[in-house]
C-alpha positions as CSV (number, residue, x, y, z in Angstrom):
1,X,0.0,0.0,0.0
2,X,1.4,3.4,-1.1
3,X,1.7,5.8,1.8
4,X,0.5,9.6,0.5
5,X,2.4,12.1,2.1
6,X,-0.2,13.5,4.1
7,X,-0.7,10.3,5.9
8,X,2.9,10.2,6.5
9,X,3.0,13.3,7.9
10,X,0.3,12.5,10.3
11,X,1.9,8.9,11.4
12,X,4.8,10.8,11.7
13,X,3.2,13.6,14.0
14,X,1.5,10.8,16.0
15,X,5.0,8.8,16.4
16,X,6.6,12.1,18.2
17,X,3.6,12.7,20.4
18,X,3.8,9.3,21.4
19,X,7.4,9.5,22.5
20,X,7.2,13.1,23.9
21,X,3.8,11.9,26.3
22,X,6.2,8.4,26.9
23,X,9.4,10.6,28.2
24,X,7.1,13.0,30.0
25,X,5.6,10.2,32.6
26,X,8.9,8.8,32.8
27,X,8.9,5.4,30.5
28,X,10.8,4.1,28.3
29,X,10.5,5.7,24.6
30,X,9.6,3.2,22.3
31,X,11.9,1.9,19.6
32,X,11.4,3.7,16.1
33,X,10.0,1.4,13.2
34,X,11.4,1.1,10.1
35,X,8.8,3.6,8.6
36,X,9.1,5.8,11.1
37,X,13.3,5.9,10.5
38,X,12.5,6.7,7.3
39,X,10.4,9.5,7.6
40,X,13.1,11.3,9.8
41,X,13.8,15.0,9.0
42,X,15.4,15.9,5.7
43,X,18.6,18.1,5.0
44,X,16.2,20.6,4.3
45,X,15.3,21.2,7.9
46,X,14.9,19.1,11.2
47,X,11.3,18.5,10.7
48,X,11.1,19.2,7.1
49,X,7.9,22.0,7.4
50,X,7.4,24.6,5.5
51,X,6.6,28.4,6.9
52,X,2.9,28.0,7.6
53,X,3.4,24.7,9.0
54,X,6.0,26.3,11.7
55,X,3.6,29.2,12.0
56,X,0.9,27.0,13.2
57,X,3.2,24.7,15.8
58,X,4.4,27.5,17.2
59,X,1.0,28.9,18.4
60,X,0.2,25.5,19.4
61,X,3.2,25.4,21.8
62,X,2.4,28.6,23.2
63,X,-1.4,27.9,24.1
64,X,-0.5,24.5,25.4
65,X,2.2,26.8,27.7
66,X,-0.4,28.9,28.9
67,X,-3.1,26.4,29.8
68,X,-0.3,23.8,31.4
69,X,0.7,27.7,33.4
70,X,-2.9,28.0,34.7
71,X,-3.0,24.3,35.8
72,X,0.2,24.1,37.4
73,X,-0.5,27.6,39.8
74,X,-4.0,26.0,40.8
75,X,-2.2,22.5,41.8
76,X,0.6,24.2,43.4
77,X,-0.8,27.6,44.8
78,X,1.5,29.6,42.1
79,X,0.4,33.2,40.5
80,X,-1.6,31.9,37.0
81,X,0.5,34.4,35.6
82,X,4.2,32.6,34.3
83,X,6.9,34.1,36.6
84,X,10.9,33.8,36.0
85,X,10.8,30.4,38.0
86,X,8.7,28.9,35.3
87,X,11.5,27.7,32.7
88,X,10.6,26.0,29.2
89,X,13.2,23.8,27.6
90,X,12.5,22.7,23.8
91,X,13.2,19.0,22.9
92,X,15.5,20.0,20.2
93,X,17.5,21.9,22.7
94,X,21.2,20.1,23.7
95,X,20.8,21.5,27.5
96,X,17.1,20.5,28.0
97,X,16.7,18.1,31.6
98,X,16.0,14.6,30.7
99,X,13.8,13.0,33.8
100,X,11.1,16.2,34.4
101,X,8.4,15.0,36.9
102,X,5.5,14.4,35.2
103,X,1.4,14.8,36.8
104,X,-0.7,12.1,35.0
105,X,-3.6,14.5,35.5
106,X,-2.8,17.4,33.7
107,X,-1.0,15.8,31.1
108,X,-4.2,13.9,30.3
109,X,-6.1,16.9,30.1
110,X,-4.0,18.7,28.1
111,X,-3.9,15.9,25.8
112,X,-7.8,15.6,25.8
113,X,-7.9,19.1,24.5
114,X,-5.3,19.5,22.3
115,X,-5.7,16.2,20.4
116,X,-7.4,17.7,17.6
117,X,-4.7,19.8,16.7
118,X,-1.9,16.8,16.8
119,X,-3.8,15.7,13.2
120,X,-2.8,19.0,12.0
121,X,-0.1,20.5,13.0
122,X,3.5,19.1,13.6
123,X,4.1,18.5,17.4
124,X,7.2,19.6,19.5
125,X,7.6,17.7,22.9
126,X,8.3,20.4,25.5
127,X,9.7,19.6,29.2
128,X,8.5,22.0,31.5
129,X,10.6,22.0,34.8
130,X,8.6,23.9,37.4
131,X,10.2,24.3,40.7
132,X,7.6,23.5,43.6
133,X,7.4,26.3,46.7
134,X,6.5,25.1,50.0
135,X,3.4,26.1,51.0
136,X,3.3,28.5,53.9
137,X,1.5,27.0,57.4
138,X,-0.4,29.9,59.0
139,X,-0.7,28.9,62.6
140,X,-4.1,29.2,63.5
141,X,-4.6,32.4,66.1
142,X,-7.1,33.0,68.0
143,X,-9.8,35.9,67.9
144,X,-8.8,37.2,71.9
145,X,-6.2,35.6,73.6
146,X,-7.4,33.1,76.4
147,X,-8.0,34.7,80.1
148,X,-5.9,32.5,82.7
149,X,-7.3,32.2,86.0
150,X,-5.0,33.8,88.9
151,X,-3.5,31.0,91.0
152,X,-5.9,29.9,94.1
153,X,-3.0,30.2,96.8
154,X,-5.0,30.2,99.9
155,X,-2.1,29.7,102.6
156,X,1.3,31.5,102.2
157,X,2.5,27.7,104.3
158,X,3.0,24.6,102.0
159,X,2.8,22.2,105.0
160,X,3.5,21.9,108.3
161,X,6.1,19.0,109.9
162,X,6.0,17.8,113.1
163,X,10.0,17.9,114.6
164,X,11.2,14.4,115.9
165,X,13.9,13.3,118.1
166,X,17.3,14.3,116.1
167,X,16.4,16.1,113.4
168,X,17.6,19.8,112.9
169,X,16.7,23.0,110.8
170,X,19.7,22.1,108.6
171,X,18.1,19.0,107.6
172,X,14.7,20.7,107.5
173,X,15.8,23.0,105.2
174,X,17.5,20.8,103.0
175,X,14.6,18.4,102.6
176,X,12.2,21.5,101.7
177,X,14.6,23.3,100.1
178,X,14.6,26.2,101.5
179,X,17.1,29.1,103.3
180,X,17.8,28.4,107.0
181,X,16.9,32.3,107.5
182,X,13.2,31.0,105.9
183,X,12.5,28.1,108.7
184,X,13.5,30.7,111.8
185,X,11.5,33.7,110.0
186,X,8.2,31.9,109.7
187,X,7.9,30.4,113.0
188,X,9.8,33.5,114.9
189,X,12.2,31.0,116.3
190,X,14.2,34.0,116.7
191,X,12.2,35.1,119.9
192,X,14.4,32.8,121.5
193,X,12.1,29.7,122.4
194,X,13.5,26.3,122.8
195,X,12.6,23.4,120.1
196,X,10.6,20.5,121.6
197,X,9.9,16.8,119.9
198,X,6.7,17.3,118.7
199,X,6.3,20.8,117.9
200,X,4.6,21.5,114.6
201,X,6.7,23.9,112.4
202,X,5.4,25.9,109.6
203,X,7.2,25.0,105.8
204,X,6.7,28.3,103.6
205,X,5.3,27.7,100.0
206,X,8.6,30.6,99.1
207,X,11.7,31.8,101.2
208,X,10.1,35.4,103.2
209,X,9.2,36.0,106.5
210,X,6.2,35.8,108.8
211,X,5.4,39.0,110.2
212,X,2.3,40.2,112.8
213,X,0.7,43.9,111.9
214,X,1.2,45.9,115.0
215,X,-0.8,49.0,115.5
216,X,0.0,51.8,113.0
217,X,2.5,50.0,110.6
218,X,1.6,50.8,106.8
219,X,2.7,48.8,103.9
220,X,5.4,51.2,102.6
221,X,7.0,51.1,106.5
222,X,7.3,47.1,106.0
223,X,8.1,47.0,102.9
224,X,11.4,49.3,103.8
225,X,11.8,47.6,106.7
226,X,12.0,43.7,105.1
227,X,13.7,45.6,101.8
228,X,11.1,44.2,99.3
229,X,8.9,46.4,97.0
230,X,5.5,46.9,99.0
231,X,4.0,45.2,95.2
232,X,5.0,42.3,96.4
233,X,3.3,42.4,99.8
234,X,0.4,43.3,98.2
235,X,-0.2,41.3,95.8
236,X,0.4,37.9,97.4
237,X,-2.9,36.4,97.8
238,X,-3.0,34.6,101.0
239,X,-2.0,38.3,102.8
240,X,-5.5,39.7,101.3
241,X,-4.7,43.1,101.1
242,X,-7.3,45.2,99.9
243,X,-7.3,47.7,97.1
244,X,-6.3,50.4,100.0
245,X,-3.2,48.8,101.0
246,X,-4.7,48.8,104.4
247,X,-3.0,46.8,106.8
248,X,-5.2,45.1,109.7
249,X,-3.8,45.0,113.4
250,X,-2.6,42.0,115.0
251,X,-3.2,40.1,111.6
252,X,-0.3,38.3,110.1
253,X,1.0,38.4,106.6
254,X,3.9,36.6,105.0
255,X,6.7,38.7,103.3
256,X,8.0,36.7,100.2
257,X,11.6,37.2,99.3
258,X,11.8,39.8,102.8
259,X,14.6,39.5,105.3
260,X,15.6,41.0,108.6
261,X,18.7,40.8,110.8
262,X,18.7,38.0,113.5
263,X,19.4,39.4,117.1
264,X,23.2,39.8,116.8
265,X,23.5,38.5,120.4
266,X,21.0,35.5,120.3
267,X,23.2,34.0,117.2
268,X,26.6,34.2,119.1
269,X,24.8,32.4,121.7
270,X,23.8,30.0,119.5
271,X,27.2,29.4,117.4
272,X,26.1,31.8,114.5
273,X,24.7,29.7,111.2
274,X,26.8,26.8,111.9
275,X,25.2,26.1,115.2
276,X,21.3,27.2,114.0
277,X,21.8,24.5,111.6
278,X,22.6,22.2,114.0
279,X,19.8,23.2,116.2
280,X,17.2,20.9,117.4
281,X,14.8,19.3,120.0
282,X,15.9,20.1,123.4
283,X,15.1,19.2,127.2
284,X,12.5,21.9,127.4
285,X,9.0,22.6,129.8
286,X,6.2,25.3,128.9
287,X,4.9,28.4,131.0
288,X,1.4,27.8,132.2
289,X,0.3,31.2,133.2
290,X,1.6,35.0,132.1
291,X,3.3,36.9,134.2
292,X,5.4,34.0,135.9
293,X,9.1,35.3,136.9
294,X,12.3,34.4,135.9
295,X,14.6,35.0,138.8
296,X,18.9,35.1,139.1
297,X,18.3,32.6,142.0
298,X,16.5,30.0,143.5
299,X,13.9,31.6,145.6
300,X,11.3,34.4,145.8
301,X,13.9,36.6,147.6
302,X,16.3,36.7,144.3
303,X,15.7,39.6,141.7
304,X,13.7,39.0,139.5
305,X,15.0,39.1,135.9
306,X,11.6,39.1,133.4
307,X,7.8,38.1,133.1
308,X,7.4,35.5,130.8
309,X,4.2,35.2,129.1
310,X,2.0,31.6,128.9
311,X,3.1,29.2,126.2
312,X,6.7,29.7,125.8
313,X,9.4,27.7,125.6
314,X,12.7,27.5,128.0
315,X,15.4,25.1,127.7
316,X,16.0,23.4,130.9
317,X,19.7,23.7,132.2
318,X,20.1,22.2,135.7
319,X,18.0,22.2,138.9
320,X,18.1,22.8,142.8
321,X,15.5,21.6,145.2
322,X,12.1,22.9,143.7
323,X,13.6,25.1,141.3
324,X,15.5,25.1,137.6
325,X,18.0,26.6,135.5
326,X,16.7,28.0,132.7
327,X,17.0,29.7,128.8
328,X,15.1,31.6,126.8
329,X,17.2,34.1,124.1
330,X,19.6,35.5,125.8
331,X,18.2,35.2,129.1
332,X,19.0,32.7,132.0
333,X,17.4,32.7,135.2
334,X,15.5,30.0,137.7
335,X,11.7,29.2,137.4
336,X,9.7,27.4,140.1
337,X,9.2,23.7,138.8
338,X,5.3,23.9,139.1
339,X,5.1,27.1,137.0
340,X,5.6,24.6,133.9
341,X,4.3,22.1,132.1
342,X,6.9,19.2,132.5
343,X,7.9,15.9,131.9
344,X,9.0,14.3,135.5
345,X,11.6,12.1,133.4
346,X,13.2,15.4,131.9
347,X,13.4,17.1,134.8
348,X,14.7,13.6,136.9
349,X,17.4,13.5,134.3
350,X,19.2,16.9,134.5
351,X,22.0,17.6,136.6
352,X,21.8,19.0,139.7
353,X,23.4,22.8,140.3
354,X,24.2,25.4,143.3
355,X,25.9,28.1,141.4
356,X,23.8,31.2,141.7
357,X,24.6,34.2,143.4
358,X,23.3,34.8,147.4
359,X,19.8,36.4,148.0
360,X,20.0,40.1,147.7
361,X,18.8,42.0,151.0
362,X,15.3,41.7,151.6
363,X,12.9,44.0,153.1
364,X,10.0,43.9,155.8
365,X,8.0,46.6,157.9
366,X,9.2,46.8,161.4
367,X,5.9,46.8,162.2
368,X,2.0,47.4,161.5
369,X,0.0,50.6,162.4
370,X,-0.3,54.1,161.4
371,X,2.1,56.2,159.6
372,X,2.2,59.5,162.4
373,X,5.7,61.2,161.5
374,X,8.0,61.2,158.5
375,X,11.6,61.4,157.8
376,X,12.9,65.0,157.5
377,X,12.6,68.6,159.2
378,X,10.2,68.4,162.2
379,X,9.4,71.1,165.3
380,X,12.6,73.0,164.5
381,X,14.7,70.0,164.0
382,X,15.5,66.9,162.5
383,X,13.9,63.4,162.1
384,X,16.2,60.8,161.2
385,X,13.4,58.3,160.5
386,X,9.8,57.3,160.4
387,X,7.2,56.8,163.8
388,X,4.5,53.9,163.2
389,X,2.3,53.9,166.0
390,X,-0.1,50.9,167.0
391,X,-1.1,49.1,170.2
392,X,1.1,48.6,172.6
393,X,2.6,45.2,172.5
394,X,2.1,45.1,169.2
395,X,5.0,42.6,167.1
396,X,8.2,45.0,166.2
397,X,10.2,42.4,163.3
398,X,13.6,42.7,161.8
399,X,13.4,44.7,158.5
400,X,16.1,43.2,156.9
401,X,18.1,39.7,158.1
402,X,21.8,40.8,160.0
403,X,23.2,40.7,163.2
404,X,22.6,42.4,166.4
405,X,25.1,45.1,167.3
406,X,23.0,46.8,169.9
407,X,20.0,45.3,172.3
408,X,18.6,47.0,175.9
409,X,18.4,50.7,177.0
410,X,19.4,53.1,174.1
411,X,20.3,56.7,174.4
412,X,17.4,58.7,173.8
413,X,15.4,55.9,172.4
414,X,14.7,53.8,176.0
415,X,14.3,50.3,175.1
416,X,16.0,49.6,171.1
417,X,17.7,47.6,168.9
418,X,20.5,47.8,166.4
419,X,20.7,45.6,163.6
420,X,24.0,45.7,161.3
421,X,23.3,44.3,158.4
422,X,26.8,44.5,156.1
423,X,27.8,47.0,153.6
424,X,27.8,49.6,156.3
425,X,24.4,49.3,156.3
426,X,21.9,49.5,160.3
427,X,19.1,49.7,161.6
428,X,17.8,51.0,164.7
429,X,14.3,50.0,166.3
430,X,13.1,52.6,169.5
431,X,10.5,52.9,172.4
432,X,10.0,49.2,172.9
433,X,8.1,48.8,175.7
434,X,10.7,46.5,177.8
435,X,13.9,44.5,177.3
436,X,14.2,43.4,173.6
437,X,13.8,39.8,172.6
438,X,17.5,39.7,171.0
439,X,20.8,39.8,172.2
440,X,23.5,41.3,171.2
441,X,25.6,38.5,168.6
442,X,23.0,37.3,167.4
443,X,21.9,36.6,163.7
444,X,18.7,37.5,162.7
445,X,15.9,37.0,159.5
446,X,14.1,39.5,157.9
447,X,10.9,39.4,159.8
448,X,11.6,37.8,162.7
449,X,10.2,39.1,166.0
450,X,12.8,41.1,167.8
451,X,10.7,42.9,170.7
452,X,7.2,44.9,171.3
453,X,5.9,48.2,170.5
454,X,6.1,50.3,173.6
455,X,6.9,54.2,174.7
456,X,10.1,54.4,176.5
457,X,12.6,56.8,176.1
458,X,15.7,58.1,177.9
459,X,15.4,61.7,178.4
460,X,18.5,62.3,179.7
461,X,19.8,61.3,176.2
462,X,17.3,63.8,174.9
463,X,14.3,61.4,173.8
464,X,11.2,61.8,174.2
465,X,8.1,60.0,173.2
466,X,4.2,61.5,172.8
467,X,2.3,58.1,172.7
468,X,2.9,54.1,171.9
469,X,4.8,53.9,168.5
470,X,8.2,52.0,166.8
471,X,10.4,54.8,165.8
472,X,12.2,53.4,162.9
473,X,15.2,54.6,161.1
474,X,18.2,53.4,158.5
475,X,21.7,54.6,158.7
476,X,23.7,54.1,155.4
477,X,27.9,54.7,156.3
478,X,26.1,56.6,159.6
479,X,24.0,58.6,157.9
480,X,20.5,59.0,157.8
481,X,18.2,58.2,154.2
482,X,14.6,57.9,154.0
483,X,13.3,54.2,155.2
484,X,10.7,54.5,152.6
485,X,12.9,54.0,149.8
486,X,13.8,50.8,151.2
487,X,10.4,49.2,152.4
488,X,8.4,47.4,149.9
């Protein structure tokens, strides 16, 4: 069968759309036939077409551009318009890519539409190289940003632990991880009160200090005073401050981050930071009512040294008799054993101690009655001491404990007695109504009964006596002061 050239031309038309739709999806091109090899392009020109014929592929190519353009931006997100990254490479070309990735889908439909034209018009594979961008991820934000509740922080205290039998603050604080300053701050260990097994302590939710409002303090004064900003006062919820920064009396608020010297002499006492860290449960007993002393001695007659108040804590020392050896701070004095709670064992166990100074002088009234005369200027002259007057035998006691220099018939006061009681300190007791109960040498206690109230008196000395009264008087170094300054 003779082949006309027009059918040639369109077999040979078909043959290079086959093998340009073959290389686009990546398969093998097929092998030429031996009518297709000899319908290869003439000397004349590659393809062998004349000037309409090239007219007519070339608007081809350039629709087929455009639509494969508009395709490829709506699969890939591109412009429609081409842009410079869009390059086109012309089979015939030396430097045209081999291997171009090839979408079944729009090849198909660029075939469907264009397949009329491939009977007409010579066709020039193309491989279009078109360099995919990454799609941009817009994170989703939203319309308002989300409100966040405020932390619920209803107690300024995380928990509380209960102190056993060897433990310390060191190892408190290391186990809660917090400053040593922290532990003493928020349970004002710093007052000076001894550590007991089983005392609760508080564990702060942040390193601060516990602090109780005392009348007139502001939150500006506090916040200078613990060097913090007042903000941060404020604002900490369990503290509830109000809007007007008032600050309620007697209420306690918790200072985070605040600080405050420890008492300088308390820490010596207690071997600075290496021995607070040490510090733990000690022999201890409780006050049970305010106002109990602490004294520098064993009995009533010793001065008294402070008032504790109920509830605190001393550290037990020593004892003697009915009586112990005490701490609190930097005080140490004697407390009388039923003024605290105890434990008998404790108190059995601690060593037994006599070093405390003597009982300081103690004074009595001489006697009981009515005041009648004082010490100073009187009738033109002088008295050297005070007149109590009474019935007569009435008691006449020593005033202070010493020993009697004097007892009998006085000058000018009749019937006496002189007590010397050291330091260059006497006393002289007049107008007792016979001989005194004393004798000279002898040793006597404040209050003991030394004669009776009387009114003799030896005028020849120059006494003299109006009625039944103790004439009473105390010579410091021989001379005369006020008893009144003395007497309780």
């Amino acid at each position: 069968m003779t082949t006309t050239p027009s059918a040639t031309s369109r077999q040979r038309r078909a043959a290079a759309a086959r093998a340009a739709l073959a290389r686009a999806c990546g398969q093998a091109t097929p092998a030429p036939t031996p009518a297709q090899t000899l319908l290869a392009p003439s000397v004349g020109g590659r393809w062998g077409l004349d000037e309409p014929a090239a007219l007519r592929l070339l608007l081809h190519n350039v629709l087929v551009l455009v639509v494969a353009a508009v395709l490829l931006s709506q699969l890939l997100g591109m412009p429609a318009h081409p842009t410079p990254e869009v390059a086109f490479h012309a089979e015939e070309l030396p430097s045209a890519p081999t291997n171009v990735a090839c979408h079944s889908d729009l090849i198909a439909s660029v075939a469907v539409q264009f397949a009329p034209c491939l009977d007409e018009a010579p066709f020039v594979a193309l491989n279009i190289s078109v360099p995919r961008r990454p799609v941009p991820i817009i994170p989703h934000e939203p319309a308002a940003p989300a409100l966040q509740r405020p932390l619920d922080i209803p107690d300024a205290f995380l928990t509380s632990h209960t102190l056993a039998a060897g433990e310390t603050l060191g190892d408190l604080a290391r186990r809660y991880d917090l400053p040593l300053a922290t532990l003493i701050w928020a349970n004002y260990l710093d007052r000076g009160d001894a550590l007991i097994v089983g005392q609760t302590l508080r564990i702060p939710r942040t390193p601060g200090l516990s602090h109780r409002v005392a009348p007139g303090e502001t939150l500006n004064q506090l916040a200078e005073r613990f060097a913090i900003a007042p903000e941060a006062i404020a604002t900490f919820p369990p503290n509830a401050i109000g809007d007007d920064l008032r600050l309620i009396p007697g209420s306690e608020i918790f200072v985070p981050a605040g600080t405050r010297p420890l008492p300088q002499e308390w820490l010596a006492a207690k071997g600075d930071w290496e021995g607070l860290a040490r510090w733990g449960p000690e022999p201890a007993g409780v006050v049970r009512a305010p106002q109990t002393n602490l004294r520098n001695g064993p009995s009533t007659e010793h001065v008294r040294v402070i008032q504790l108040e109920a509830g605190r804590q001393l550290a037990l020392k020593a004892r003697y008799q009915d009586w112990l050896l005490v701490v609190i701070g930097t005080n140490q004095g004697w407390v009388r054993q039923d003024l605290l709670h105890l434990d008998p064992e404790v108190v059995a166990a601690l060593p037994e101690s006599n070093d405390f100074p003597p009982p300081p002088p103690r004074w009595v009234w001489p006697a009981y009655g009515r005041l009648t005369s004082g010490f100073g200027p009187r009738w033109g002259g002088f008295h050297d001491g005070i007149d109590i007057a009474s019935r007569a035998w009435s008691p006449i006691l020593a005033a202070r404990s010493g020993r009697v220099s004097e007892a009998g018939w006085c000058r000018g006061y009749g019937y006496c007695v002189k007590l010397q009681h050291g330091g260059g300190v006497m006393t002289t007791y007049g107008h007792l109504i016979t001989t005194p109960l004393v004798r000279v040498g002898d040793d006597v206690d404040a209050g003991q009964l030394i004669g009776h109230m009387g009114s003799t008196y030896d005028r020849a000395g120059g006494g003299f006596s109006t009625g039944i009264h103790l004439h009473f008087s105390i010579k410091i170094n021989g001379r005369a002061v006020d008893p009144l300054r003395f007497l309780p």
